[in-house]
N, C-alpha and C positions, 0 to 999 in steps of 0.2 A: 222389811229389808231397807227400803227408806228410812223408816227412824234410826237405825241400828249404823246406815252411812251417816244419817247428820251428826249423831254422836260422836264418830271419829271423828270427822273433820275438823274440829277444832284442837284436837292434839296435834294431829300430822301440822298443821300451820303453825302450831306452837312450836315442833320439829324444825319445821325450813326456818322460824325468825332467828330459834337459839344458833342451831347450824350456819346458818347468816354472820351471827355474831362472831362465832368461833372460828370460822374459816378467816373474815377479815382479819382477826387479830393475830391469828397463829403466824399468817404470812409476813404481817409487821412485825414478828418477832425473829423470822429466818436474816442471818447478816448479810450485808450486801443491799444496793442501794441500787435502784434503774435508773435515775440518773444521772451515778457514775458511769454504771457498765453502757450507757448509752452513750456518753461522750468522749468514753478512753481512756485510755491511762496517762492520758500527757494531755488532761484538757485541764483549764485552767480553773478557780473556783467559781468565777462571774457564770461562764460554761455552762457549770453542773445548776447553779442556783437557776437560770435560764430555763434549761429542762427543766426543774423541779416544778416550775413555777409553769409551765407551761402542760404539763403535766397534771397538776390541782396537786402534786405532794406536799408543795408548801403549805397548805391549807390543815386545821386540827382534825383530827383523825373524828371525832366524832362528825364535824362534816363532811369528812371524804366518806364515809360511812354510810351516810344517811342519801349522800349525793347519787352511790352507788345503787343504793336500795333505788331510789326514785329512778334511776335508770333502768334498772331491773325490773320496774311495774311498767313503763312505758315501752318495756320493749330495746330499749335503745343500749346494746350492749357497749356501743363506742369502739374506738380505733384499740390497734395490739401497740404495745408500748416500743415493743424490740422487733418481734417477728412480721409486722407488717400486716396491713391490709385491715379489716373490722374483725373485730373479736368473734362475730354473730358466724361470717362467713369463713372463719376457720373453724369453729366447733359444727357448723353444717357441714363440712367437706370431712369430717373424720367421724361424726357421728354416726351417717350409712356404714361405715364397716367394722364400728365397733359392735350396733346393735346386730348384723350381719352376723359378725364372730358371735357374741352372745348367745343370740336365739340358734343358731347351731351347735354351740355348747349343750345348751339346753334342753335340745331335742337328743344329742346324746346321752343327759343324762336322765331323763324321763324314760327313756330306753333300755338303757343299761341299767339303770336305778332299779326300774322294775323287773328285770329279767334275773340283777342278781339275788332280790328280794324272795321272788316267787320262785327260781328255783334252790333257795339257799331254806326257804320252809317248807318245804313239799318233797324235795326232791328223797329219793330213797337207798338212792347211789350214792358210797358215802365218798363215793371219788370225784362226781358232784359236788358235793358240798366242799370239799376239802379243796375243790379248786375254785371255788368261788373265795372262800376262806381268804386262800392266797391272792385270791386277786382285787379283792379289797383290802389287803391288807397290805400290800404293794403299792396299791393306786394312794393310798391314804399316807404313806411310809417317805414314798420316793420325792424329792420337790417336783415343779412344774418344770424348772428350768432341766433339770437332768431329763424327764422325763421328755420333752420336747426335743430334746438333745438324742434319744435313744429313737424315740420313735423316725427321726430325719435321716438315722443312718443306716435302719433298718428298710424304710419305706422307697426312703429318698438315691441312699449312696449303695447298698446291696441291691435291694430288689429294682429300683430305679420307678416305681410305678407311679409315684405322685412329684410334685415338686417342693423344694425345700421353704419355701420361702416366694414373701410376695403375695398380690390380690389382685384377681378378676372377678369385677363387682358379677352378681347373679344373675339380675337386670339384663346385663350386657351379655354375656355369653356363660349362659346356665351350667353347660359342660364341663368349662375349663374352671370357671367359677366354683362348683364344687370339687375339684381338683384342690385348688388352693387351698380350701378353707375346711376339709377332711383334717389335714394334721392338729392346725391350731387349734380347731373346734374339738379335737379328742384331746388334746394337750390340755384343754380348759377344764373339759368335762371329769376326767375323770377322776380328784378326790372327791368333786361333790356326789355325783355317782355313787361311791362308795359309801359314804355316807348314808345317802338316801337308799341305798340295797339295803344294808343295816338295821336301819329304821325301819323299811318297811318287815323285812325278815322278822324283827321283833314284832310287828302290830301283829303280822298275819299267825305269828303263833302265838300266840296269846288270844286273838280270835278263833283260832280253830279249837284251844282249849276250854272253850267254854262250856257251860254246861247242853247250853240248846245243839251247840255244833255235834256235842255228843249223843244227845239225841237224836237227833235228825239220823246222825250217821248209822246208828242203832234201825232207825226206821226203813235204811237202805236206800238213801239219798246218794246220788254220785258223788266222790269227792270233788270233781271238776266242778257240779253245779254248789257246794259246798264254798268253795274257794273264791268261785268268780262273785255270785248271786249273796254269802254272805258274811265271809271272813273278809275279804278283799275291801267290801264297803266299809267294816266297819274299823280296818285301820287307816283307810283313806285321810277322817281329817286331819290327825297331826302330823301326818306327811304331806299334807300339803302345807300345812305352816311351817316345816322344816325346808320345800321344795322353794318357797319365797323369800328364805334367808338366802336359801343357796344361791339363789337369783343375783341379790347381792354379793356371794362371796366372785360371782363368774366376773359380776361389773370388775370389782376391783383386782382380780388376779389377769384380767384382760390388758393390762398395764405390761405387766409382764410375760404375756403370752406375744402379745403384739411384737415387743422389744425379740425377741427371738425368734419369731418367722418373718420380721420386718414387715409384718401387715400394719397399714396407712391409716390407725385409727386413732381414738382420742388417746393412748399412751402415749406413740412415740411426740403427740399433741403437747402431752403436757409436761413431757422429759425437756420440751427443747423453751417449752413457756418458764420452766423453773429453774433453769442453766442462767438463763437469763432475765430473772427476777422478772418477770413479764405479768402484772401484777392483775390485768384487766382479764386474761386468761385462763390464769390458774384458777382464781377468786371464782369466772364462773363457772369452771369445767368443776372444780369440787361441788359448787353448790349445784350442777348440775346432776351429777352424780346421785349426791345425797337427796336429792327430789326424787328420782328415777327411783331409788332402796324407797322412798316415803311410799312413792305410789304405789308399788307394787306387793309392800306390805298391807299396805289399805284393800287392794285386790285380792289378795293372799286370806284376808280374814274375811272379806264377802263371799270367798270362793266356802272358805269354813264356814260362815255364818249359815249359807247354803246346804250345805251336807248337813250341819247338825244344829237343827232346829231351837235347839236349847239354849243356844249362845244368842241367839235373836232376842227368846223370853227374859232371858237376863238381863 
C-alpha cells in the first residue's frame, strides 16, 4: 500500500502545480481591476498606479506568480486586497462551516445512498421500488436552489420545526447546531445520494446475478447473509470511487447551498472576494478547494486499493 501511495503522489503535485497555474491566470483574465475598485470611481490615475504598485500588480505576472507560489510554500497567505484583514484568517473563519456543511452532506448521502441502493435491489414490493425510482429521480431532476427553496417552506414556514437559515457551530451548542445544518445538509446531499443509490443498485444486481450467488442461493444460504457478507462487498469498490467524486461535487455545490440558507461558509467567502476582485482570496480559496478534490481522490483510491487487492498488484 506504500508503494501504490508513493506512485500517486507525484500526479496529484502535478494536479496542484498545473491548478496553480490555471486558477492564476483565469482570474487575470476576469475584467476589472483591484486597484480601481479600491480607489473609486473619482480617484485619480496617480491613485490607482499607488495601489497597483503597492499591491505588486505592477510587477510581470510571471513574478507575481511565482511570488505567490513562494508564499504559498511558506505558509504566508498575506493581507485580503478589498475585504480586509489576512487572507489565512478569513479562509479559517469560513472553513469550520463549510467542512461542517460538507461532512453532514455526506453522512446523508452515505445514508441515503445506500438505503436507496439496497432497497431499490432487493426489495420485492414493486411500490418500493417505484418509490425509490421517484425519488431519485426527483432528487437528480429538481436544482439545489428550488429544492432548498421547497424544503424551507415545508420544514421551515408549514411545519415550522426547524429553522430557515443561518448557523450554530456544533462545537458550541450540538442541539441547535444540528437544527441549522438539517436543511442545508439534505439540500446538498441529495443529487449526489441519488446518484450513489443507482450505482450502488446496479453493482448489487449484477452481484447477486452471479453465478456463485446462484449457487449458494441453491445450497440455501439466507438472502440477508447473501447481500450483506457477498454481493454488498463486491459492489463496494466502485462506489466508493464514485462516493469521492461526490465528495467533490458537495465542495463545490456548497457555494450555493451556503448562498441560500445564509450559512457563513467559504461561498458566501468567495462571492464577496470576487464582487470585489479580491485577488489574494479567490486565488487561494480555488486552489484550496482543488487540493481538498486532490486529496480525497488519493484517499478515495487507498480506500479501493484496500478492498481490491488487484489494483495494488498493478
Amino acid at each position: 500500500m506504500r508503494g501504490y501511495l508513493l506512485r500517486r503522489l507525484p500526479s496529484a503535485l502535478l494536479v496542484l502545480l498545473v491548478a496553480s497555474f490555471v486558477v492564476f491566470a483565469v482570474l487575470r483574465l476576469v475584467p476589472g481591476d483591484p486597484a480601481a475598485v479600491l480607489a473609486g470611481p473619482d480617484a485619480s490615475a496617480e491613485t490607482e498606479a499607488a495601489i497597483r504598485a503597492r499591491l505588486g500588480l505592477d510587477e510581470p505576472l510571471p513574478a507575481q506568480y511565482l511570488r505567490w507560489l513562494g508564499d504559498l510554500l511558506t505558509g504566508d497567505l498575506g493581507p485580503s486586497y478589498a475585504i480586509g484583514g489576512q487572507t489565512a484568517d478569513l479562509i479559517g473563519d469560513g472553513l469550520g462551516a463549510t467542512v461542517e456543511l460538507t461532512l453532514g452532506a455526506l453522512l446523508f448521502v452515505v445514508v441515503l445512498g445506500g438505503a436507496f441502493g439496497i432497497l431499490g435491489a432487493t426489495s420485492r414490493n414493486r411500490w418500493v421500488s417505484a418509490a425509490v425510482r421517484v425519488l431519485t429521480t426527483g432528487a437528480l431532476s429538481v436544482p439545489p436552489f428550488v429544492t432548498g427553496v421547497l424544503l424551507v417552506l415545508l420544514f421551515s414556514v408549514l411545519l415550522g420545526v426547524l429553522p430557515p437559515g443561518g448557523r450554530v457551530p456544533l462545537l458550541t451548542a450540538p442541539d441547535l447546531g444540528i437544527q441549522y445544518l438539517l436543511l442545508p445538509a439534505l439540500c446538498l446531499a441529495l443529487p449526489s445520494a441519488a446518484v450513489l443509490g443507482r450505482y450502488l443498485k446496479d453493482g448489487i444486481e449484477r452481484a447477486l446475478g452471479e453465478d456463485y450467488v446462484r449457487t449458494a442461493t441453491a445450497a440455501g444460504i439466507a438472502p440477508r447473509r447473501l447481500l450483506w457478507r457477498h454481493a454488498l462487498p463486491n459492489a463496494l469498490p466502485p462506489v466508493v470511487t464514485l462516493l469521492g467524486m461526490q465528495t467533490g461535487n458537495l465542495l463545490g455545490g456548497a457555494v450555493l447551498v451556503e448562498a441560500i440558507f445564509a450559512w457563513p461558509g467559504l461561498g458566501q467567502l468567495a462571492e464577496q472576494a470576487l464582487v470585489r476582485r479580491d485577488y489574494p482570496v479567490v486565488q487561494d480559496l480555488l486552489l484550496l478547494l482543488v487540493t481538498v478534490f486532490v486529496l480525497v481522490q488519493l484517499l478515495t483510491d487507498l480506500v479501493h486499493a484496500w478492498l481490491d487487492p488487484r489494483i495494488r498488484w498493478e
